[in-house]
Residue, then its C-alpha position, 0 to 999 in steps of 0.5 A: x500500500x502506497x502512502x499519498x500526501x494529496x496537496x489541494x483540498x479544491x474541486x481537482x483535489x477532491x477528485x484525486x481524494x476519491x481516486x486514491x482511497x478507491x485504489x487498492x493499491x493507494x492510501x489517502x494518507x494526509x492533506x496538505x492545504x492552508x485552507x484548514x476547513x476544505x482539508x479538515x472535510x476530505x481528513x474527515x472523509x477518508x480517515x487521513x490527517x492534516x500535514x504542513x508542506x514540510x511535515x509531509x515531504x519529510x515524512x518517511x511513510x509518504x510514498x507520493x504525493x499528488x500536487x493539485x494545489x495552486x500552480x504558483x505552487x507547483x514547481x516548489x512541491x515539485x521540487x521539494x518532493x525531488x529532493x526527499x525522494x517522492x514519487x510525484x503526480x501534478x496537475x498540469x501546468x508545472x509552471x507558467x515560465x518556460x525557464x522555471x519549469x526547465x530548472x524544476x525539471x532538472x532538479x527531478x532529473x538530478x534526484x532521479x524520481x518518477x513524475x507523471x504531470x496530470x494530463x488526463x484526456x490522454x488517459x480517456x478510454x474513447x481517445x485512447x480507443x482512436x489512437x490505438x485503432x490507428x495504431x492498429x492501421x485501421x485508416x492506414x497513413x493518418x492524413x489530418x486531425x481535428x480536435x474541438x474543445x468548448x466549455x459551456x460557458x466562460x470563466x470570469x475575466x479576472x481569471x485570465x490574469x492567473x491562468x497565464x491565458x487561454x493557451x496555456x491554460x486551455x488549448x495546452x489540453x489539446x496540444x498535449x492531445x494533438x502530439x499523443x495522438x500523432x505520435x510526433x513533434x509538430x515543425x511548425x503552429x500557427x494560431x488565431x485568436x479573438x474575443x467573441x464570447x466576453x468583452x471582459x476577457x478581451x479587456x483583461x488582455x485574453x483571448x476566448x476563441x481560437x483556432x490553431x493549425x500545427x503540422x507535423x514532419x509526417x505532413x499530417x496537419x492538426x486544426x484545433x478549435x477552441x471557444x470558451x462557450x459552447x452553449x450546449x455542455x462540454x463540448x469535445x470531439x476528435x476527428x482522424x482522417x487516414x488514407x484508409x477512412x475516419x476514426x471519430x470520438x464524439x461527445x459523452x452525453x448526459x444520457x443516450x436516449x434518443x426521441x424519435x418523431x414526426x418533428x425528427x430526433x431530439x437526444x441529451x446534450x453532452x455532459x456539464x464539464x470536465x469533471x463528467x466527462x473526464x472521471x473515467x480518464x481521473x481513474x484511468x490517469x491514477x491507476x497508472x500513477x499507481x503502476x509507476x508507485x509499483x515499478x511496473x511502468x515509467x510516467x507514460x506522461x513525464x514532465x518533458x511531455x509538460x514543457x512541450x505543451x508549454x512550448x507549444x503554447x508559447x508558441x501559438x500565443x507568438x504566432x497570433x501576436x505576430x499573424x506569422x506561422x511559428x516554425x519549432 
């Protein structure tokens, strides 16, 4: 049994909680968060205890620990962790610079620890199925990817000042998936953006619409499109076409009862957000961490798969600001 101080009693926090206690193979076993009152709930909850940053990271029964506090906090933990010899699972981003996550990242590299950064749709059983049938060859040459990402609504414009904007904070999700599902490095992005949804997030310097392009050495191209507003439920799709035929993954719906009548059909709208569509890709995500804990497997996303998504990020936010393709 593998011991987790779990960092971030928040909405993601709670998540992971459930995951690790289901776990036959991990322990819920304290909460680190200076919201006393949110730990107090999950220590309540899963018969844990409540740890200082410093109690838990030199604790010797803490085997991992599992980072969904705030990202200005993350590359400290990460740190921290490294160097007292824990496994480490955290919740993407590592940090919002480039250069503080390379230093992080050489700084796990030297303490020679396993960390898997939280990119969970990787993890989801519907893309995971689509890769694995172009792996398979069941379209042959994969040709072009479209990949749709839209929340429901959008978040509130101060937002966008702490989330290092929506490349980072959102398309990175979709770029991180456009490299796992292709198998490559994309040579070149380039990216549009505009702010259609909320005057507020334009004002506050951010973008909520977008549509980015990256090509990839094979040829294949990659088209993302992104909205902060879909207006219809969580609204995310992909799309493989190959030289052989279409491999689709469409939407989880709330339900899968279809009305048919003389008007046509009417069917449920897709799940609410990310927290239901994706809970299948949470347990998924964190039996592998789990695999990791027992030597059975290295972090199949590392944090060199972290800082490539940033890079990419950083590089779509170059390329709109620039109107000019981006070579990588």
């Amino acid at each position: 049994m593998f011991n987790i101080a779990l960092f971030g009693a928040g909405r993601i926090g709670q998540v992971h909680a459930v995951n690790i206690n289901n776990h036959p193979e991990t322990n819920l076993y304290s909460v680190i968060d200076p919201y006393l009152e949110g730990a107090q709930k999950l220590v309540d909850s899963y018969q844990a205890k409540i740890q200082s940053v410093e109690e838990a990271m030199a604790d010797p029964n803490v085997h991992g620990v599992c980072i969904g506090s705030a990202t200005d906090t993350h590359a400290n933990l990460i740190e921290l962790a490294a160097i007292n010899g824990k496994a480490i699972f955290c919740e993407k981003p590592i940090d919002l610079e480039l250069s503080r996550v390379r230093d992080c990242l050489a700084v796990v590299e030297k303490h020679n620890v396993p960390m898997l950064v939280g990119f969970n749709r990787r993890y989801d059983p519907q893309f995971r199925q689509l890769k694995e049938q172009l792996g398979a060859g069941t379209i042959g040459k994969a040709e072009s990817l479209l990949i749709t990402s839209r929340d429901p609504s959008p978040p509130p414009a101060e937002y966008s000042q702490v989330s290092g904007g929506m490349f980072r904070d959102m398309t990175v999700h979709d770029l991180d998936m456009a490299r796992f599902i292709i198998g490559e490095d994309p040579v070149s992005i380039t990216a549009h953006g505009s702010c259609m949804v909320d005057p507020a997030i334009g004002e506050a310097g951010d973008i909520d619409t977008a549509v980015l392009v990256l090509q990839f050495p094979s040829g294949v191209m990659a088209t993302i499109v992104n909205s902060r507003r879909s207006g219809y439920g969580y609204d995310q799709r992909l799309e493989l076409h190959g030289e052989k035929g279409l491999l689709q993954a469409g939407n989880m719906k709330e339900n899968l009862v279809q009305h048919w009548g003389d008007v046509g059909c009417t069917s449920a709208k897709p799940q609410p957000f990310f927290l239901e569509r994706y809970q299948d890709a949470y347990i998924a995500e964190w039996q592998h961490f789990a695999d990791v804990l027992a030597g059975r497997c290295k972090p199949e996303c590392s944090g060199v798969d972290g800082e490539f998504a940033l890079v990419l990020a950083e590089a779509a936010l170059e390329s709109m600001k620039s109107g000019k393709t981006v070579i990588l």
